[in-house]
N, C-alpha and C positions, 0 to 999 in steps of 0.2 A: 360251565353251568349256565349258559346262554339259554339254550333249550327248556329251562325249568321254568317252573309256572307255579306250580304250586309245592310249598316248604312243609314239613310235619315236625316240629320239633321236640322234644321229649327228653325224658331227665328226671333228678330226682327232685322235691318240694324246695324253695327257697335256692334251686338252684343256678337262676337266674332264666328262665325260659321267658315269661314275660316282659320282662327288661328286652331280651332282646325285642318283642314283637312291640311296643310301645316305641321302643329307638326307633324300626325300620320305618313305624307311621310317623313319626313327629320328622324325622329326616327329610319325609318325603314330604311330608305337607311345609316345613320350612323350605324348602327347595324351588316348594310351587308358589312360595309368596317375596320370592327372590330373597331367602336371606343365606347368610354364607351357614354351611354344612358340616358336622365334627367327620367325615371321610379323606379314604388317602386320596393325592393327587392323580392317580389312574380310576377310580370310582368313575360309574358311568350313572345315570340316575336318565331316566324317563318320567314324561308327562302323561297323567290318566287326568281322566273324566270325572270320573267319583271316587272317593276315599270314605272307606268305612271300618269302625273298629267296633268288637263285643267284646269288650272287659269290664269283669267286677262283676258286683247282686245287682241285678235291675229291679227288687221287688219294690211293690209300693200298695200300700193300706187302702190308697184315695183307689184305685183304681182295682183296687183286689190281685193284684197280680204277686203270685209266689216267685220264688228268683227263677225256677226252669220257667215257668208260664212267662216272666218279663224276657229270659233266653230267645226263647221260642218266638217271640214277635217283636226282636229285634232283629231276630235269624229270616224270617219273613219277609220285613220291610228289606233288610239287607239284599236278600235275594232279587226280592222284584223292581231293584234297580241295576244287579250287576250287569256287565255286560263286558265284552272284548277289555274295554281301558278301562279296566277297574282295580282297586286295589286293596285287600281286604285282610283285617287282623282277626283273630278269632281265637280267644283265650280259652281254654281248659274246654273246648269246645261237645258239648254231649254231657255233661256233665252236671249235677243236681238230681240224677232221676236214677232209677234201675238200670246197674251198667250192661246187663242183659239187653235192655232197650238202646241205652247211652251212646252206644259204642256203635249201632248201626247206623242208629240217626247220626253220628258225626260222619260216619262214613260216607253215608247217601248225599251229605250235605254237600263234603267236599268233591263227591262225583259230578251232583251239580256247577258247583264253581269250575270244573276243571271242561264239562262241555257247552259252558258259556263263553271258553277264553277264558278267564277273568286271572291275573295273579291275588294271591293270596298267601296268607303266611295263620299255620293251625299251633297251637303249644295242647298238650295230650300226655294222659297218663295211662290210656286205653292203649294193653298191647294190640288188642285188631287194627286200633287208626295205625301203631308203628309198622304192624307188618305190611296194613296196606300201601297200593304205588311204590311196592320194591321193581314190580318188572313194568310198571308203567312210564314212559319216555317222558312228562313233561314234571313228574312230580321226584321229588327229590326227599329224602328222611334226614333229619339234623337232631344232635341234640348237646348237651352242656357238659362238658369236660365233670369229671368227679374225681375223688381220687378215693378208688376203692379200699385202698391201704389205712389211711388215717382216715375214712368217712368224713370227707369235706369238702363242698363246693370248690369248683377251681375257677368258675365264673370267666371261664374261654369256652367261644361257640365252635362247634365240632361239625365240619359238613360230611353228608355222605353216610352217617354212621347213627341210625336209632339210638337211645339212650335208656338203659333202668331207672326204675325208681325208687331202687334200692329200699323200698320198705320195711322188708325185715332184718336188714342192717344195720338201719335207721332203730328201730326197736331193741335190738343187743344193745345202739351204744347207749339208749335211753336207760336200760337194766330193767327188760322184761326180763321176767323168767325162762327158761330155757326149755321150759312143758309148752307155755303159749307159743315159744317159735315152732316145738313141733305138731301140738295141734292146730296152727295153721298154713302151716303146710300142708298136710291131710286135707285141711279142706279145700285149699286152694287146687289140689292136685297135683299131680306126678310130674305132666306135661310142664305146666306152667311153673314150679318148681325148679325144671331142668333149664328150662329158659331164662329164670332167672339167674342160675347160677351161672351158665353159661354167658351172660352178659355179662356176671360181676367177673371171669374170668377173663372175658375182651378185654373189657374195660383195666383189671390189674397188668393185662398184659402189653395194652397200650400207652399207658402210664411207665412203661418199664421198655418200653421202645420211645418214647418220648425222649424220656431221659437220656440213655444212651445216646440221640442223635443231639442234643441239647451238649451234651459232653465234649462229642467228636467235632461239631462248629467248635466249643471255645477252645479244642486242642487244635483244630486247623487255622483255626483264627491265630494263636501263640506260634507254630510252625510256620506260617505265613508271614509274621513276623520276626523270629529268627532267620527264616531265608533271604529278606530283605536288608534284615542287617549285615546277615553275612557278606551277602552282595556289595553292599557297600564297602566293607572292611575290605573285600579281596579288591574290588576297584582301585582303593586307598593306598591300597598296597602294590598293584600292580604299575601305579602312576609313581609310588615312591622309588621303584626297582628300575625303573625308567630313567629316572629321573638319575639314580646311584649309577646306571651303569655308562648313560649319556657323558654324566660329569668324569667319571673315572677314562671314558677313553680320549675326552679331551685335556684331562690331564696328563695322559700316556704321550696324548702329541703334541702337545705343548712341551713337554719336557725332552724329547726327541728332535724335536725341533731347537729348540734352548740347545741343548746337547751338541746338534750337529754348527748350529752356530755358533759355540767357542771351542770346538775343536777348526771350524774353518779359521775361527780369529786369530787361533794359537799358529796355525800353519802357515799362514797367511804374515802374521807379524816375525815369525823365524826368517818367514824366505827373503822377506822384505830388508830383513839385517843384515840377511848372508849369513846366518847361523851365525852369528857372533855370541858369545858367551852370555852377556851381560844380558840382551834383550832375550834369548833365548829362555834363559833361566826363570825372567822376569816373566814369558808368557809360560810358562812351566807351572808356575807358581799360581800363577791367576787361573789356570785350569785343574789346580790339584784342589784350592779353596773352593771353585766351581763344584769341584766332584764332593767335596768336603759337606759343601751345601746342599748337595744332594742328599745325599748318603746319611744327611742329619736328617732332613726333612721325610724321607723314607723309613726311618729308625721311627719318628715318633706316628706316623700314621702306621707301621707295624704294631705298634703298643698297643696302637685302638682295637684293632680286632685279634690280635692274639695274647692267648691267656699268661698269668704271669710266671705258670711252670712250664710255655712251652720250651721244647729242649733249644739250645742255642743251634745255628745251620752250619754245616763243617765248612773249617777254613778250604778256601781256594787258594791254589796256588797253579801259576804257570809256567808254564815249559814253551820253549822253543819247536816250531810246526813246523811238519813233515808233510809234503803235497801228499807225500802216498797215503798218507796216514788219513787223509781231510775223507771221510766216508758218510753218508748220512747215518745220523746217531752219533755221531763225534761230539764231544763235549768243547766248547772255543771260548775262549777269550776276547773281547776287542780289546787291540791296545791305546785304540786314544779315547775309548770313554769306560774301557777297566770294566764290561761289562757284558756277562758270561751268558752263554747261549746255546742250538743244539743244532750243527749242521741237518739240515732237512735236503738240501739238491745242492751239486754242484756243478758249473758251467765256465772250462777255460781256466780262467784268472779271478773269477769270483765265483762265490758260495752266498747260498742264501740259506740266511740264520734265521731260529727264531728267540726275539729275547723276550721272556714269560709268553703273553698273547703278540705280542708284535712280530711280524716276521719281514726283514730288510737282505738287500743284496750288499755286498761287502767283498771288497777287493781281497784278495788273498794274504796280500802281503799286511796287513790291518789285521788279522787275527793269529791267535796262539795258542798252542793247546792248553786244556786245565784240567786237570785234575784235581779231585775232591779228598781231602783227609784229618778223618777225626781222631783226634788225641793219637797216640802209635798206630795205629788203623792204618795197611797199605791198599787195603781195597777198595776197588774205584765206589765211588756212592753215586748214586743217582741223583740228582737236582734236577728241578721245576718240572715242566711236561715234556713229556718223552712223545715228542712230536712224531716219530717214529716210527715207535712201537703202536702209538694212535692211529695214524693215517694205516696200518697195515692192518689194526684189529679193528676199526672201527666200520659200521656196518649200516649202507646206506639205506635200509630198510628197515622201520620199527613195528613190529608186529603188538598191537595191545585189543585184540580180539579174546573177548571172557574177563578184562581187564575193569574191574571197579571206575568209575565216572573220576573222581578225585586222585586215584593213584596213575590214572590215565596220564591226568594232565599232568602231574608231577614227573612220569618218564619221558611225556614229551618236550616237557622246558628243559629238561638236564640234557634229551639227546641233541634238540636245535641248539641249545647252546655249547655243547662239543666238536657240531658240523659246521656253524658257525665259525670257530677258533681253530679248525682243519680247514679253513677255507674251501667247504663242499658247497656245488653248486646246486645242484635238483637230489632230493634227497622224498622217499615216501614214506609214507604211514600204510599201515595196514589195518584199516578198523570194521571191516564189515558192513553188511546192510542193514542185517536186523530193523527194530524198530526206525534208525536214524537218531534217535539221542544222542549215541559215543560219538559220531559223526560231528553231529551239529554242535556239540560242546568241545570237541578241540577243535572245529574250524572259530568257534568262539573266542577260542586263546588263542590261536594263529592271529586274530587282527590285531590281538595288542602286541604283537613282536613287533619292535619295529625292527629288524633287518630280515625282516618275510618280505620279499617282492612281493612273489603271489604264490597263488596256490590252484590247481585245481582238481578235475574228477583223472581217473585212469581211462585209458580207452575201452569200450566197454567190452571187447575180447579179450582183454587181462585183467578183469576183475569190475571194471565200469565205476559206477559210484560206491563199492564198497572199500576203494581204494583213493588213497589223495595224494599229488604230488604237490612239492615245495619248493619254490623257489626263494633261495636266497640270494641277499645283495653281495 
């Protein structure tokens, strides 16, 4: 609205049209005697040369002048000082006389103001001042929010958009009669009738676009706020899982570690005796408490997370091994830490086991077969991961193209952490181009894994960036 020079503002009576054009002079003339300003911090405010306002009755007895006659040689005097830096208010302008007359004289006035330069601000109930400087570049039409629905001032300024003056509106909710609204109408005419409805029609339908977008801010304002908190919560959560799975593996080697040093102690204090009975039995003892210790301490952190009808896990028992027998998918035993596993490779004189997520090399002669049997039950049962039948079914490529944002990432944590526990090295995602959102939101999760080395694009002859590889640690 840089380009504007001259404002027409319009509206219906007592709907604050004045107020505004009295604010813009008194703003401006406090501005120009340096005092501070009621405008926002981006307001731009310029200095003129003369300031002049027509508001209110000029008339006066001493001097015989009627209110248009006092009009008229205030409009005058006003005139033959405006110029380029001028700045000028002009209340209900045209008005007091024959609107036949009324309305041209405002016109002509504001033609003048406008090829002096001069800015200017008009308030007007004359539809000819509203239609005119619609296709003129420096003049602008404003007028006062209303709300046609409940007939009541809304006392917000409206740029860009003429405004009614709702007069025969105004007259319903007073309780004319409903004859006077229609004979004047008749006399008002067809034209001017339809104009006026048509405005009272803008007007209820901008009021009802208003709202709507008044609606949609304070629901994006509330959704902006659930997004953030979610944000938070999944951070919260993702630093806690972190944190569970950190501790639980340095539990795993901590106790592996414990483990493998009192079975060294025990072996270590036999050999030292010469297998002699008494110390032998003695470190026997101290390694079955050991396992004892275990085996407690295991029991009650099972409690923690399994429910209190889970079924109990079938007795193990072992057998004496057979080299032919040792195949991957074979069920073992260790016998000096009593602790069952699933041959995954064999090589020579050792096999490599995996016990739960752990997987160790182990001399041959150190494990035993086992079989699993519940209550009279001879057939073989399954126990913990079937490292196996994983490594053979499992599939280095996860396809979630068409895939929901959220169910995304939920396939891709469960698949990285199965490649993970198969110790897979480069492993890819298949997510498409598309917009780049599904992209960019599981490269999102990928930073919080911590066992993701890295990650990058595909080469751009097999797919390019609609495709990611992964590396794990």
């Amino acid at each position: 609205m840089q380009d504007k020079r001259i404002v027409v503002v319009s509206g219906p009576n007592a709907g604050g049209k004045s107020v505004v054009l009295k604010t813009a002079l008194l703003l401006q003339y406090m501005f120009q005697c340096g005092l501070y300003v009621t405008a926002l911090p981006e307001s731009e405010f310029s200095v003129f040369e003369f300031l002049a306002i027509d508001c209110g009755d000029g008339q006066s007895i001493e001097q015989g002048l009627s209110t248009f006659s006092a009009h008229l040689s205030h409009l005058k005097a006003i005139l033959a000082q405006t110029g380029p830096n001028a700045f000028i208010g002009l209340d209900e302008i045209g008005a007091g006389t024959d609107p036949r007359f009324g309305a041209p004289i405002a016109q002509a006035l504001m033609e003048q103001l406008l090829e002096k330069g001069a800015f200017a601000i008009a308030t007007t109930h004359f539809s000819q001042l509203r239609e005119w400087g619609l296709g003129i570049e420096h003049v602008a039409q404003a007028s006062m929010a209303y709300d046609a629905k409940g007939l009541k001032p809304l006392y917000t300024f409206v740029m860009g958009k003429p405004g009614s003056s709702f007069a025969l509106e105004l007259m319903r909710k007073t309780g004319f009669d409903e004859n006077w609204m229609k004979r004047i109408e008749e006399l008002t005419g067809k034209e001017i009738g339809k104009t006026e409805d048509m405005m009272l029609h803008l007007e209820q339908q901008n009021q009802y676009l208003l709202k709507l977008i008044t609606d949609n801010e304070q629901k994006s304002s509330h959704l902006n706020e659930l997004q953030e908190e979610y944000s938070k919560l999944k951070e919260k959560l993702q630093s806690k899982r972190k944190e569970v799975v950190d501790m639980a593996r340095w539990e795993a080697q901590k106790l592996l570690s414990d483990t493998n040093q009192q079975i060294e102690n025990t072996i270590r204090i036999i050999r030292e005796h010469g297998a002699k009975k008494e110390p032998t039995m003695k470190a026997r003892k101290q390694l079955d408490q050991f396992k004892e210790s275990i085996n407690t301490a295991a029991d009650k952190s099972q409690q923690k997370i399994v429910p209190q009808n889970h079924s109990k896990p079938a007795e193990v028992t072992a057998v004496p091994i057979k080299a032919s027998e040792i195949l991957p998918g074979t069920k073992v035993k260790n016998k000096m830490s009593d602790q069952e596993g699933e041959v995954i490779e064999v090589k020579k004189n050792k096999v490599q086991v995996a016990f739960g997520l752990l997987k160790m090399w182990v001399p041959i002669e150190e494990l035993q077969m086992s079989r699993s049997v519940a209550g009279n039950s001879k057939q073989k049962a399954k126990v913990g991961f079937n490292w196996v039948e994983r490594q053979a079914t499992f599939s280095v490529e996860l396809d979630v193209r068409g895939v929901r944002g959220d169910e995304a990432v939920l396939k891709l944590q469960k698949w990285l952490d199965e490649a993970y526990a198969l110790g897979q090295g480069t492993i890819k995602i298949i997510h498409g181009r598309g917009d780049g959102i599904l992209k960019k939101l599981l490269r999102q999760h990928l930073k919080t894994i911590n066992f993701v080395k890295r990650y990058y694009d595909e080469h751009a002859d097999r797919g390019g960036d609609g495709c990611t590889y992964v590396e794990l640690m």
